[in-house]
C-alpha positions, 0 to 999 in steps of 0.5 A, spaced: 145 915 517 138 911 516 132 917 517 126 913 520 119 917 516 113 917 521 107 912 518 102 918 517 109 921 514 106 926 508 109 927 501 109 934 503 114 932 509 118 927 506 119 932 500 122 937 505 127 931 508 130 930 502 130 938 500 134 938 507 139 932 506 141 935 499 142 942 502 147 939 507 152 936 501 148 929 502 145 923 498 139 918 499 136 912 496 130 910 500 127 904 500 118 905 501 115 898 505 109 897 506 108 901 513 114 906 513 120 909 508 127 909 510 132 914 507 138 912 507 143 917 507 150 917 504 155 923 503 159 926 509 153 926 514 158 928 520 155 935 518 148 933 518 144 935 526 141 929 527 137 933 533 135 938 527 133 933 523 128 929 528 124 935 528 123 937 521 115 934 521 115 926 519 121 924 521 120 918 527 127 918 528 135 918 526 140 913 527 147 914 525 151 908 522 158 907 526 164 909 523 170 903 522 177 905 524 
């Protein structure tokens, strides 16, 4: 799952992202651009409410990674 932060993103709000991820048995490595961060999330991310997710403040958007059979 890759986790797109907004440009105006505060620390404040990508704080609570990774406060969220880790409450949901999850794992991140972000990866900081000059425009946007992306989270990489690793972990069992079928938990995780991508909905949910794309209204906590900061966030521009999740893609889930697909599965291989």
């Amino acid at each position: 799952m890759l986790v797109i932060m907004k440009k105006k993103a505060t620390e404040t709000e990508l704080e609570r992202v990774k406060e969220f991820l880790v409450e949901q048995d999850c794992d991140f490595h972000q990866s900081t651009g000059t425009d946007r961060i992306i989270l990489g999330v690793v972990g069992d991310t079928r938990r995780i409410d991508r909905e949910q997710l794309r209204h906590v403040a900061g966030v521009l958007d999740v893609y889930k990674i697909p599965e291989e059979d």
